[in-house]
N, C-alpha and C positions, 0 to 999 in steps of 0.2 A: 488542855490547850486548844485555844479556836482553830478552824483552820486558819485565817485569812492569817492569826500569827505563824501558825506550821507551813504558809505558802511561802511567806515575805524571811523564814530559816531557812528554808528549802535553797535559795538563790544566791546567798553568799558564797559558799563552795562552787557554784556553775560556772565554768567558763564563758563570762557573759560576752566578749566580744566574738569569739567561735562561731558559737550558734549564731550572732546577729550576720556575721560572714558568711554562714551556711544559707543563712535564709533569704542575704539579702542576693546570693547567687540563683536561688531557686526565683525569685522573687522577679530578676531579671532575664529570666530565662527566655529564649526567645520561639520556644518550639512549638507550635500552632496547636498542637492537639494537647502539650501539656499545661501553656498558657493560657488556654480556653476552661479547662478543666477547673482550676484553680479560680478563674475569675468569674465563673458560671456559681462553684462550688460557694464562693464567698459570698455574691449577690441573694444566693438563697437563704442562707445561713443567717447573713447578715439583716437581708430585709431592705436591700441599698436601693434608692428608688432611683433607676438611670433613665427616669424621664426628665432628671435635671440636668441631668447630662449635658455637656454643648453635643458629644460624641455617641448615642444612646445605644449601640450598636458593641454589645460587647467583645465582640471579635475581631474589631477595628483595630482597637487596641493592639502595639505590638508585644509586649509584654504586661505582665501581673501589675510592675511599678506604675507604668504609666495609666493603669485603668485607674489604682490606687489615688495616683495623682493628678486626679482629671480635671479636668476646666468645667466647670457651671454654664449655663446659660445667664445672661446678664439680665436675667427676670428673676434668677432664682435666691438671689442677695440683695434685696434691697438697702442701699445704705441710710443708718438712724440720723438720730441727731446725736449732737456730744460726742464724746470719745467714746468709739467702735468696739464691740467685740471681734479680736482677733482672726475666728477659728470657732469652728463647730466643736460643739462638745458639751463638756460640764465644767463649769464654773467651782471649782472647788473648793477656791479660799479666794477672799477677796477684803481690802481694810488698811488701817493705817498701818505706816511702820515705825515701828512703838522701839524706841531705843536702837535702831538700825537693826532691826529681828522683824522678820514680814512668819507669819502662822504656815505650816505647815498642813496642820492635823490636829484635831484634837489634843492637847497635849504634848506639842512637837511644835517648836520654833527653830528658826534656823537665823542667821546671820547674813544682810545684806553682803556683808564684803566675801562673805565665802563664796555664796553664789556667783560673785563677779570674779573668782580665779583668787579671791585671796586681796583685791585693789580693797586698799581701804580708803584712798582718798576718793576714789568713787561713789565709795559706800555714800560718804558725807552729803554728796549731793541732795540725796534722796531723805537723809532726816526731817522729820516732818511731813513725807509726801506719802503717796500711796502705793498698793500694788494691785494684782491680781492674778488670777490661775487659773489658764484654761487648761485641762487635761481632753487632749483628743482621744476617743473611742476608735475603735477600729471601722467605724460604717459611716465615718464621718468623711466629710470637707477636708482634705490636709493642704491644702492649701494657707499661708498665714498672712495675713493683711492687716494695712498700719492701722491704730486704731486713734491718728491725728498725724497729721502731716510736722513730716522730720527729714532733717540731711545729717547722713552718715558721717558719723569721725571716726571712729574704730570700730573693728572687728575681733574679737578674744576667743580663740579656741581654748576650751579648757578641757583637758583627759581627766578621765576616773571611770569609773563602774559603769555599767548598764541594769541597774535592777529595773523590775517593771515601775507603773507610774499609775497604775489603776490605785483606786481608794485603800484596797486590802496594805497595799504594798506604804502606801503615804502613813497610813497611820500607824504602820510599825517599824518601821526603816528611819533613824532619826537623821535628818540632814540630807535625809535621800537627795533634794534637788540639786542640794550642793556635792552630792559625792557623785552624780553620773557623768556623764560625758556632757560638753553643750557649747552653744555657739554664743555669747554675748555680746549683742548689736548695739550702741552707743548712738545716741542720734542727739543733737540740738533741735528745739522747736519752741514756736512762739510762746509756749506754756513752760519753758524751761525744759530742764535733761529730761530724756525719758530711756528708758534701756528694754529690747525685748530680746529675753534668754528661750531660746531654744533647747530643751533638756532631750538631748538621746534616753531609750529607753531599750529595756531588753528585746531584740529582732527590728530594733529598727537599722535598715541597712545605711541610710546616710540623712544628713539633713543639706540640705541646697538652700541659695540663697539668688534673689534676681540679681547681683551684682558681682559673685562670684562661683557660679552656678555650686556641685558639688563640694562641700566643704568638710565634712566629715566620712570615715574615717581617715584622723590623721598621726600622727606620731603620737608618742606618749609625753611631748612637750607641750606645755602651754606656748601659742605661739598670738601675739600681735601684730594687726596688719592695720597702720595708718590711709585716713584716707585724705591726703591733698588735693584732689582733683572732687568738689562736690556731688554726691550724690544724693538728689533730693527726691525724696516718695511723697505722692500724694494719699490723703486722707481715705483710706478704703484700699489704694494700690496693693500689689502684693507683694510681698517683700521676703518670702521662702515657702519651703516646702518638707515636708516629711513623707520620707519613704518606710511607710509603716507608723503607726501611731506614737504619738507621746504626747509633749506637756509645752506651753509655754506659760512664760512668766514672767510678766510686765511692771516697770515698777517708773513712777509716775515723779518726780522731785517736787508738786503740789498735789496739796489734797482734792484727791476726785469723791464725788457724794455719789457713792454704791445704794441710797436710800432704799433705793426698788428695788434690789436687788437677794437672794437668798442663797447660803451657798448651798452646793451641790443641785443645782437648778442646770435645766439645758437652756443651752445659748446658741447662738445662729451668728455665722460671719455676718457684720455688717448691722448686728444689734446695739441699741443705745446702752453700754453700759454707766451712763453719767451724764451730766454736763461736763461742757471743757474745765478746765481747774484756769483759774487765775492766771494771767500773762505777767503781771507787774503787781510788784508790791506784796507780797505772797509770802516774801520767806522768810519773814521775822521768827515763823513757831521754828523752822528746822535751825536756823543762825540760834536762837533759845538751847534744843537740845543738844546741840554742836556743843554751846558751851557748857551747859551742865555734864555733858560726858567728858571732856574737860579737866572739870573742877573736880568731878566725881572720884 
């Protein structure tokens, strides 16, 4: 048995949310000499370069979370053309979504509608369009930014697991992104629906959002929050935050051309993952597969 299968066995028995509570209490701890420790401990470890810092000063910082989650200098992101990469990190999967099934892993498909809490009319949207997946490393950016301008209509909390979200864990964990915890953000935009899923992972202690700050942990309900009142992000804005690493995962209702792109490559907030997809006139292939699954 490999390990990377004996890690991704390991974690089923763990009480994942426990430990992510433990840590995210450590994580927020406010105590100068143990907060310093921890955030000294990691820069070195990590390799984290805090001349990007807007804050460079690692003791500034009042706790672990907030170095974690720290602001850039507005040199250190330059925004591309086309639609943005999200979020630092590795680009893990990225392509069409082929029967409302976006790739997981080698080997491992999962189901647009599960990802969304189980909406299948949602799913629909997205037939024929694309996705992608950033997976944040620990020494990265967690900051996450629109990667095209959108106004919010709902918000989906969805419960489940916390397993990790590193590669080991993607490629043996089937459905992983649809069985963790996560935030699903529904947005309109001139390219059509786009949706960006924020996936909790094991130790991350919450995920935040600019529009309703902490949003995670929450009950063990899926819960729905309409938005009446518009809330519109611009192209690069930021639009949440992870305490502690994980994944998001984008999913586009037209197809975007990944041509340049390879998976498990690093990405940089504010990289060009594409040109924009289509405004008008676009959704003939997804109205196609709509019906063939249908008829099917």
């Amino acid at each position: 048995m490999s390990l990377a299968r004996l890690f991704s066995l390991i974690q089923y028995p763990l009480p994942h949310h426990l430990l992510s509570r433990l840590v995210g209490w450590l994580a927020d701890c406010r105590l100068p000499w143990l907060k310093n420790r921890l955030i000294r401990a990691f820069i070195r470890v990590f390799r984290v370069d805090m001349g990007q810092a807007l804050e460079p000063d690692p003791t500034a910082y009042p706790s672990f979370n907030a170095f974690f989650t720290r602001a850039l200098t507005a040199e250190a992101r330059p925004l591309g053309e086309g639609v943005l990469c999200p979020a630092d990190g590795t680009l893990s999967q990225f392509g069409a979504i082929e029967a409302g099934l976006l790739l997981q892993a080698k080997g491992h498909r999962y189901a647009m509608a599960d990802l969304l809490g189980g909406d299948t009319e949602a799913a629909r949207r997205y037939l024929g369009g694309s996705f992608a997946t950033v997976y944040l490393s620990p020494r990265d950016y967690h900051r996450v930014h629109m990667p095209i301008a959108g106004t919010l209509t709902e918000m989906v909390y969805v419960p489940g697991r916390l397993f990790s979200v590193n590669a080991a864990t993607t490629a043996h964990v089937p459905n992983l992104f649809a069985r963790n915890e996560r935030l699903v953000c529904h947005f309109d935009t001139e390219h059509g629906p786009m949706v960006m899923v924020l996936v909790g992972a094991m130790i991350v202690a919450a995920i935040e959002t600019v529009w309703a700050g902490q949003v995670t942990p929450l009950s063990g309900t899926l819960q729905r929050t309409r938005f009446d009142r518009p809330i519109h992000l611009a192209r690069g804005e930021e639009m949440g935050r992870f305490k502690l690493g994980s994944t998001v995962v984008m999913g586009f209702a037209r197809e975007v051309d990944f041509a340049d792109l390879t998976p498990g490559g690093m990405v940089s907030m504010g990289q060009s993952l594409g040109p924009l997809p289509a405004s008008e006139g676009a959704g003939s292939r997804a109205v196609s597969q709509a019906q063939d699954i249908d008829q099917g």
